[in-house]
C-alpha positions as CSV (number, residue, x, y, z in Angstrom):
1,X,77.5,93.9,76.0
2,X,80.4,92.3,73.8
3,X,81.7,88.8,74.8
4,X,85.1,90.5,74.7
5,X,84.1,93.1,77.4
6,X,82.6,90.1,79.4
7,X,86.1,88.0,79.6
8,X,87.9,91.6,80.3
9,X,85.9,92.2,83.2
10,X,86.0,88.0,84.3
11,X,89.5,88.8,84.2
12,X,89.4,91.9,86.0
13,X,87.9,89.7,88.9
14,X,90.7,87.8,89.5
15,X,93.0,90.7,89.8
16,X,90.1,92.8,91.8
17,X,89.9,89.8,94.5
18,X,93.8,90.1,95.3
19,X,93.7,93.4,96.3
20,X,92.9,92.7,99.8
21,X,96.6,91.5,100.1
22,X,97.5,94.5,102.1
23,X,95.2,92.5,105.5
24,X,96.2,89.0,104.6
25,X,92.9,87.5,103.2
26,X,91.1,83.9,103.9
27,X,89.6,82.4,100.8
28,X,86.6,83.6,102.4
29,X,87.5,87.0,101.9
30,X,88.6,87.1,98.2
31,X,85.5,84.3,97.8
32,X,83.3,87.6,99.0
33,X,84.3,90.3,97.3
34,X,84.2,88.1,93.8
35,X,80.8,87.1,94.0
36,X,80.2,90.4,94.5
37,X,82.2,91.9,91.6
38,X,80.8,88.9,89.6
39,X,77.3,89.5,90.2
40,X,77.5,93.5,89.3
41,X,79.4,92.4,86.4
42,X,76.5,90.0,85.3
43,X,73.9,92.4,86.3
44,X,75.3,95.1,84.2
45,X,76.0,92.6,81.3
46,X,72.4,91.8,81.0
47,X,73.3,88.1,82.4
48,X,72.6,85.6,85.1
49,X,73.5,87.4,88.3
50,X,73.7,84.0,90.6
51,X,75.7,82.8,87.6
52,X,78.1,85.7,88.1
53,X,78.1,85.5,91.2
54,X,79.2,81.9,91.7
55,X,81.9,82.6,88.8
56,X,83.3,85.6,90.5
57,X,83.5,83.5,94.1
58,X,84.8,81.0,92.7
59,X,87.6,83.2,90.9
60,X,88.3,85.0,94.0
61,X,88.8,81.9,96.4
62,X,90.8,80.1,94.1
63,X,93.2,83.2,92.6
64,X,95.7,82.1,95.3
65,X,95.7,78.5,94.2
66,X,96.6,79.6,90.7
67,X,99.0,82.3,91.9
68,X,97.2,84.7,90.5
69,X,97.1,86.6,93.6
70,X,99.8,85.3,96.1
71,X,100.0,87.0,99.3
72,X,102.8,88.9,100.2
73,X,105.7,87.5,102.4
74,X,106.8,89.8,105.4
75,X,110.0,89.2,106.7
């Protein structure tokens, strides 16, 4: 697998982890689902799945931080 395929779908975590907007996630949450993204990521790149897995929980708990992923605001 290209490296360019590998930063498309790193990137793809970030926007994957958001998506739980829609039931107000914890950290916790988006932390979840990226290590899980990130380790089928790194497991069908041929790479370190606990590798990809700490990358994509780490992406996903911090996307909010960046505001990458901000939840939305109810009025």
């Amino acid at each position: 697998m290209s490296k360019k395929l590998v930063l498309a779908l790193g990137l793809g975590l970030f926007g994957l982890a958001g998506c739980t907007q829609g039931i107000n996630p914890t950290d916790m949450d988006r932390g979840l689902i990226g290590a899980g993204v990130g380790a089928t990521a790194a497991y069908v790149g041929g790479h370190n799945v606990a590798k990809g897995a700490a990358i994509g929980a780490a992406a996903g708990a911090l996307c909010d931080d960046v505001r990458l992923c901000e939840p939305t605001r109810r009025y």
